[in-house]
C-alpha positions in Angstrom: -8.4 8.8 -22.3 -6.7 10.1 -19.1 -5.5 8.4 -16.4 -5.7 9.4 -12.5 -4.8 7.3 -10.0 -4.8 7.5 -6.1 -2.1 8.9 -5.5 0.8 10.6 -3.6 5.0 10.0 -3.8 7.4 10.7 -5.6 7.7 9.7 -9.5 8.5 6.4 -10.4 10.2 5.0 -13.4 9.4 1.5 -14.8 11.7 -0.4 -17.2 9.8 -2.7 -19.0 10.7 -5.8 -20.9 8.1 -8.6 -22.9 7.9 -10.9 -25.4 5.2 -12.4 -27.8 4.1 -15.4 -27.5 0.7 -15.6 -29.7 -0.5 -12.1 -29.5 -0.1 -11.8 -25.4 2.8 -10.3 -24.0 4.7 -11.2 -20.2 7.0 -8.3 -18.5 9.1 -8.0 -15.8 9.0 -4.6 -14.8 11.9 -2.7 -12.9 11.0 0.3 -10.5 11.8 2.8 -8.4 11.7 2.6 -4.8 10.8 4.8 -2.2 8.8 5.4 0.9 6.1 6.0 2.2 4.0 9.3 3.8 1.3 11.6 3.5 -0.3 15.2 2.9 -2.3 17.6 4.5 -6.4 16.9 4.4 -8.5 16.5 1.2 -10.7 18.7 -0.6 -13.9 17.5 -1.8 -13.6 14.6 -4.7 -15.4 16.3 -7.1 -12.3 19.4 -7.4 -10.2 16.6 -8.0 -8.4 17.3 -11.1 -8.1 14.7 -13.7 -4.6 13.8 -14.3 -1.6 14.4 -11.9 1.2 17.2 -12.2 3.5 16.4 -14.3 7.2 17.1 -14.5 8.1 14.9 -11.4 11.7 13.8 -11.2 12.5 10.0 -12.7 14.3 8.1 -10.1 16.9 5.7 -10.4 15.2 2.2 -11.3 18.6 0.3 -11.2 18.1 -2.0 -7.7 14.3 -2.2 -7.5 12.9 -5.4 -8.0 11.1 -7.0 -10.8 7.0 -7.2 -11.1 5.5 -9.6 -13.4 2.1 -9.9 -15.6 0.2 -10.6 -18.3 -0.7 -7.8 -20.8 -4.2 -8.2 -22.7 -4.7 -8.3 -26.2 -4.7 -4.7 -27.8 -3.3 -3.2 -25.0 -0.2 -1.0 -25.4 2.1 -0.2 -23.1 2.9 3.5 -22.1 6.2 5.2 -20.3 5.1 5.3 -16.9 4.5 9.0 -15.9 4.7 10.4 -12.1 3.7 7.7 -9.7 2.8 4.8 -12.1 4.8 1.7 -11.7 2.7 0.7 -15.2 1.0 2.6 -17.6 -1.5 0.9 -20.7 -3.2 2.7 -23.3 -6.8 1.0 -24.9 -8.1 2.1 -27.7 -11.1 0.7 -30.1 -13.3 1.9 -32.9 -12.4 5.7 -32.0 -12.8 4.9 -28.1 -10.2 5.2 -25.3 -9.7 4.1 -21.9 -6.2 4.4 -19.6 -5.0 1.7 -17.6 -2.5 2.5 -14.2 -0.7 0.9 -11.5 0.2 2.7 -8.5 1.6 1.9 -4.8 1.6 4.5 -2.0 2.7 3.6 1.3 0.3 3.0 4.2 -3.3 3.3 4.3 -2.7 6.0 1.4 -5.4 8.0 2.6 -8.2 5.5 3.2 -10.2 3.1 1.4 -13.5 5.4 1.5 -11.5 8.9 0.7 -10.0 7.2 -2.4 -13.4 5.8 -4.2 -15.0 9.1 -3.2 -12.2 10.8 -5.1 -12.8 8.4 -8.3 -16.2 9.0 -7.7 -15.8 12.7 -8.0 -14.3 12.3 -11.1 -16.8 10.7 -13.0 -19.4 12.9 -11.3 -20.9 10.8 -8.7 -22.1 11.6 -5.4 -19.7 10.6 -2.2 -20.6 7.4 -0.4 -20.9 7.2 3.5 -19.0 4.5 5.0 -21.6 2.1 5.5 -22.2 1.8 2.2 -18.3 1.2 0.7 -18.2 -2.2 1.1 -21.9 -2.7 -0.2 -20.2 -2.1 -3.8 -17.1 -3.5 -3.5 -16.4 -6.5 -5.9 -14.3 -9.4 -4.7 -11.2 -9.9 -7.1 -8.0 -11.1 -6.5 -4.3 -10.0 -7.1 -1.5 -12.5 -6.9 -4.0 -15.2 -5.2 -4.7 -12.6 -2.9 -8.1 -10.9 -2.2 -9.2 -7.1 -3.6 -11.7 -4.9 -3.7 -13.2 -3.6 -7.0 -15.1 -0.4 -7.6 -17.1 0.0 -10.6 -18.6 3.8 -11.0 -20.2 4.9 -14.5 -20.9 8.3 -15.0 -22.1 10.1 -18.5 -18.9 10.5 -19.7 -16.4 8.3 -18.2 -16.4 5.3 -16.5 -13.9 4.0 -13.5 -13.2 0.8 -12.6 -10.8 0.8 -9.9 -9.1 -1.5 -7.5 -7.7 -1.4 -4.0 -4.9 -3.9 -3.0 -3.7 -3.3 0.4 -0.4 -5.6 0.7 2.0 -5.5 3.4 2.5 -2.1 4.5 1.7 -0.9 1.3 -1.7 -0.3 -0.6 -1.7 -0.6 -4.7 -4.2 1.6 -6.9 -4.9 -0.3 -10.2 -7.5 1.9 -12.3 -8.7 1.6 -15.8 -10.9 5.2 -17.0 -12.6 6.0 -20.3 -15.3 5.7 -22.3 -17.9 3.9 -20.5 -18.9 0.9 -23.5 -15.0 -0.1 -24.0 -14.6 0.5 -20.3 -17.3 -2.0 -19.7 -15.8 -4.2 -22.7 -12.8 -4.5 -20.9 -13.2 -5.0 -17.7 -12.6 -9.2 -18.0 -9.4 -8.4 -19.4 -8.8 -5.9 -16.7 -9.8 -8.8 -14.4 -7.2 -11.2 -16.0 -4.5 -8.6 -15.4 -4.9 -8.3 -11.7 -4.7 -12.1 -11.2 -1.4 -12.1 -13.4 -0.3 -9.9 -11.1 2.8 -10.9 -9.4 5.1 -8.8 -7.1 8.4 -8.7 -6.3 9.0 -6.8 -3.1 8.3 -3.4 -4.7 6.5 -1.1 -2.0 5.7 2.6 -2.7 8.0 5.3 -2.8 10.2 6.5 0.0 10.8 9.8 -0.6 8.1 12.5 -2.1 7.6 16.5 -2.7 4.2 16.3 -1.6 4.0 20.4 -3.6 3.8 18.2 -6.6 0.2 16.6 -5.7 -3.2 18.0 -6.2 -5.1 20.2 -3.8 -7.6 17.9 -2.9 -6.2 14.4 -3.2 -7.4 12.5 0.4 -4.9 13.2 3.2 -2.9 10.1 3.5 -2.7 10.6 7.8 1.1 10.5 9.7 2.7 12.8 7.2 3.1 16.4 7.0 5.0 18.3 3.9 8.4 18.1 6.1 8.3 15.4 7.1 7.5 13.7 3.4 10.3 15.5 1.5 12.7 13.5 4.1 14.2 10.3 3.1 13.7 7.0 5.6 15.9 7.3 8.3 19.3 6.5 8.5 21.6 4.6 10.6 22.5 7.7 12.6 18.5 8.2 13.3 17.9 4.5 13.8 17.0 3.2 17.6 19.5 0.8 19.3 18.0 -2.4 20.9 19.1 -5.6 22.7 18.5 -8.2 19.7 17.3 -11.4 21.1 19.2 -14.5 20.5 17.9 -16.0 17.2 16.7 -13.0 15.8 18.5 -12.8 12.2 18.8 -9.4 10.6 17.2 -9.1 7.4 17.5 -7.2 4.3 14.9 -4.1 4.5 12.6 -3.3 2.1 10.7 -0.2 1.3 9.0 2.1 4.5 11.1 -0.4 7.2 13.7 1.0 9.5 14.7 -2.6 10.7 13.7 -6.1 9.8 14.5 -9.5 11.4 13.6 -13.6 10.7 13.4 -16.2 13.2 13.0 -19.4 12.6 11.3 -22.3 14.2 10.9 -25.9 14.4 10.3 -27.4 10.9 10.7 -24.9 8.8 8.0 -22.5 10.9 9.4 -18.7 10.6 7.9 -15.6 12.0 9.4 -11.5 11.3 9.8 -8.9 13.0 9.4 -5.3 11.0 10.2 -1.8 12.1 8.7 1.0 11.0 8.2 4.7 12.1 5.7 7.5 10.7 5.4 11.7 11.4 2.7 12.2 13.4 0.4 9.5 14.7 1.0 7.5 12.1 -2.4 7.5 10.4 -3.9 6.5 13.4 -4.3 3.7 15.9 -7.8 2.1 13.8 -6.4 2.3 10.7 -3.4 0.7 10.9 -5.2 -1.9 13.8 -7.8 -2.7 10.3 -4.7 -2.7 7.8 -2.7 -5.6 10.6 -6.3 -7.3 10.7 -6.8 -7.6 6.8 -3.1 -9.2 6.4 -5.0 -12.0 8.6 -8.0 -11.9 6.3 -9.7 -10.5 9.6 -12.7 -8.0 9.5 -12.3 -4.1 10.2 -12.7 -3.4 13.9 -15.2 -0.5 15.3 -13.5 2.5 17.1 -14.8 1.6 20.1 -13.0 -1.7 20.2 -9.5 -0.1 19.0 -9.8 2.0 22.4 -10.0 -1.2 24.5 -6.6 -2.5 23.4 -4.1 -3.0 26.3 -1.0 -0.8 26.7 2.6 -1.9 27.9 5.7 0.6 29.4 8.1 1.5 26.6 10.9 4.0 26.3 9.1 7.3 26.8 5.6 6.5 27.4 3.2 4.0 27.1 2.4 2.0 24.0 -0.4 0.1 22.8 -0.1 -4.1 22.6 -1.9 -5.8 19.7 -2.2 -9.7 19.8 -4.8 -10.9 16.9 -4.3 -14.6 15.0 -5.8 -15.3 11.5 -5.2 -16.5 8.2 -1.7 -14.8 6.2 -3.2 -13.2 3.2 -0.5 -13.9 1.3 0.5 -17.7 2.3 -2.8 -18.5 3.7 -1.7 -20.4 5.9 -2.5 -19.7 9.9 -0.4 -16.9 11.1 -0.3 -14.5 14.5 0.7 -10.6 15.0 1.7 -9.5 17.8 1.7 -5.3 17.0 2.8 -2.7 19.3 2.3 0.8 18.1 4.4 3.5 20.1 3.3 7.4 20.1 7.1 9.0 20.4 7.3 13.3 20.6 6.3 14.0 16.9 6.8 10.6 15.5 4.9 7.1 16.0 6.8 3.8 15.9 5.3 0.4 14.1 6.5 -2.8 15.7 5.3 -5.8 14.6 6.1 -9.9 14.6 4.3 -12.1 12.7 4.3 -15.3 11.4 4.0 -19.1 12.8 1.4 -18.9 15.3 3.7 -21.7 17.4 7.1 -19.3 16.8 5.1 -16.2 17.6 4.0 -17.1 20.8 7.5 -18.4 21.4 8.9 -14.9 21.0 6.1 -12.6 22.1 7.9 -12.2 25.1 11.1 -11.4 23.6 9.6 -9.2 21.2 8.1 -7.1 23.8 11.4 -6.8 25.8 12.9 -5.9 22.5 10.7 -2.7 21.9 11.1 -1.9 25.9 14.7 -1.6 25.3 14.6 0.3 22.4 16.7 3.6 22.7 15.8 6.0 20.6 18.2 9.3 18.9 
């Protein structure tokens, strides 16, 4: 059985450790981080090859965090190859099937550009747009919701899922013979909600020579730009901090992170983040701040409504939308400004409390009008 998955970055390595506890086995999973970024546009799914390149450099695992989950019965654990974080083998009565996990940064190339690809694969026609979500299946990951794909072909069959989370989007992907495919897919079901992270994002760095012709373009990123590690402190903007504002240890595709707390226990943060380019693009990464509120995809011609404030070097654009947090589900606010810089796009964004947000939005835009940049 082979296993492709929706991918781009540079190789991860995955330490794994389990034990048995009657016939079903727990690990906590080490891995490489690194950042984020994307390559040039996409071929048509159907030239996609099969598996990835191989022969990607294994990077040091030593200070990633751990993930956690459940591993179904008959199931057997693989090395993790190129950008899999895990890798599972299935095999029954002379059947296969291949089971990967895999985070890219961002959007990752878009929902729609991915399934087509899978689709490709197991010789399917592309979808239009309107007609994604009419297949997607309702799962969930961590407690949180997904989207599941299920595309059977003659020879192979796909069930894949997409997990956007944070400012990362996870590819988990089982492929093989469509009957033990088919067999599996409640176990494969069981795995996602076993699912639990620990603050690994995708990659930062990546050789994007190492990816396949006509994997979708994952927008913002261009071959320079994604063979350069996340900036450091010498490229990194200087700002007047508010008062209150706590610096906080960054994790993967952030440039600078802070928590502020409120009244009883409330807490909002503010993330930093910068892309080549524009970033993906003002809709997508408008959609990908609206689905961390559990809030439905906006239409381009609302994106071009949005209000703009002065920042250093231009004008930026101000997003204010309130929801649910995905993850905590508990009532949260962004407050998102997005700022077009020469051949770069910055990401600011505060979220949290809806009571500390609005507390701070005033602050927070001050903060991003003060920002001087190398």
């Amino acid at each position: 059985m082979k296993t492709h998955f929706i991918c781009t970055l540079a190789a991860l390595a995955v330490l794994a450790a389990g034990c048995n506890r009657d016939g079903v086995k727990v690990y906590h999973v080490e891995n490489t981080d690194t950042s984020t970024p994307p390559p040039p546009a996409a071929a048509a799914p159907a030239a996609m090859p099969a598996t990835m390149p191989s022969g990607l450099p294994v990077p040091d695992t030593s200070t990633l965090p751990k993930l956690k989950y459940t591993v179904p019965d008959g199931w057997q654990e693989k090395t993790p190859t190129e950008m899999r974080v895990a890798s599972f083998g299935i095999s029954e009565n002379g059947k296969d099937a291949d089971m990967s996990v895999i985070p890219l940064g961002g959007m990752a190339g878009g929902d729609l550009a991915n399934v087509n690809r899978w689709r490709g694969q197991v010789g399917l026609d592309a979808l239009a747009d309107a007609d994604l979500q009419k297949l997607a299946e309702k799962v969930e990951i961590a407690g949180q919701p997904a989207d599941l794909y299920d595309m059977a072909g003659t020879a192979e069959r796909i069930v894949g899922v997409i997990f956007h989370n944070g400012d990362a989007t996870w590819f988990f992907k089982m492929t093989g013979d469509p009957d033990l495919v088919e067999k599996q897919k409640p176990a494969f079901v069981s795995f996602l909600k076993s699912f639990q992270f620990g603050g690994l994002a995708a990659p930062s760095t990546m050789d994007l020579s190492q990816l396949p012709p006509s994997h979708p373009a994952i927008p913002g990123m261009d071959a320079a730009a994604a063979t350069t590690p996340a900036p450091d402190a010498a490229n990194v903007p200087t700002w007047k901090i508010p008062a209150g504002w706590q610096a906080a240890p960054l994790s993967q595709f952030l440039v600078a992170k802070f928590s502020i707390a409120g009244a009883d226990g409330a807490e909002a943060a503010v993330n930093v983040s910068s892309l080549a380019g524009d970033g993906g693009g003002l809709l997508p990464n408008l959609n990908r701040w609206r689905s961390q509120l559990g809030l439905a995809p906006n239409a381009d011609a609302e994106a071009a409504n949005l209000p703009t404030i002065a920042a250093s070097g231009g004008k930026a654009t101000l997003i204010d939308i309130s929801g649910t947090d995905a993850r905590a589900g508990k009532p949260a606010r962004l407050v998102g400004i997005v700022l077009p810089l020469g051949d770069q796009t910055w990401f600011y964004k505060l979220m949290g409390d809806p009571d500390v947000v609005a507390q701070q939005k005033d602050a927070f835009v001050k903060f991003v009008q003060s920002a001087k940049y190398p």
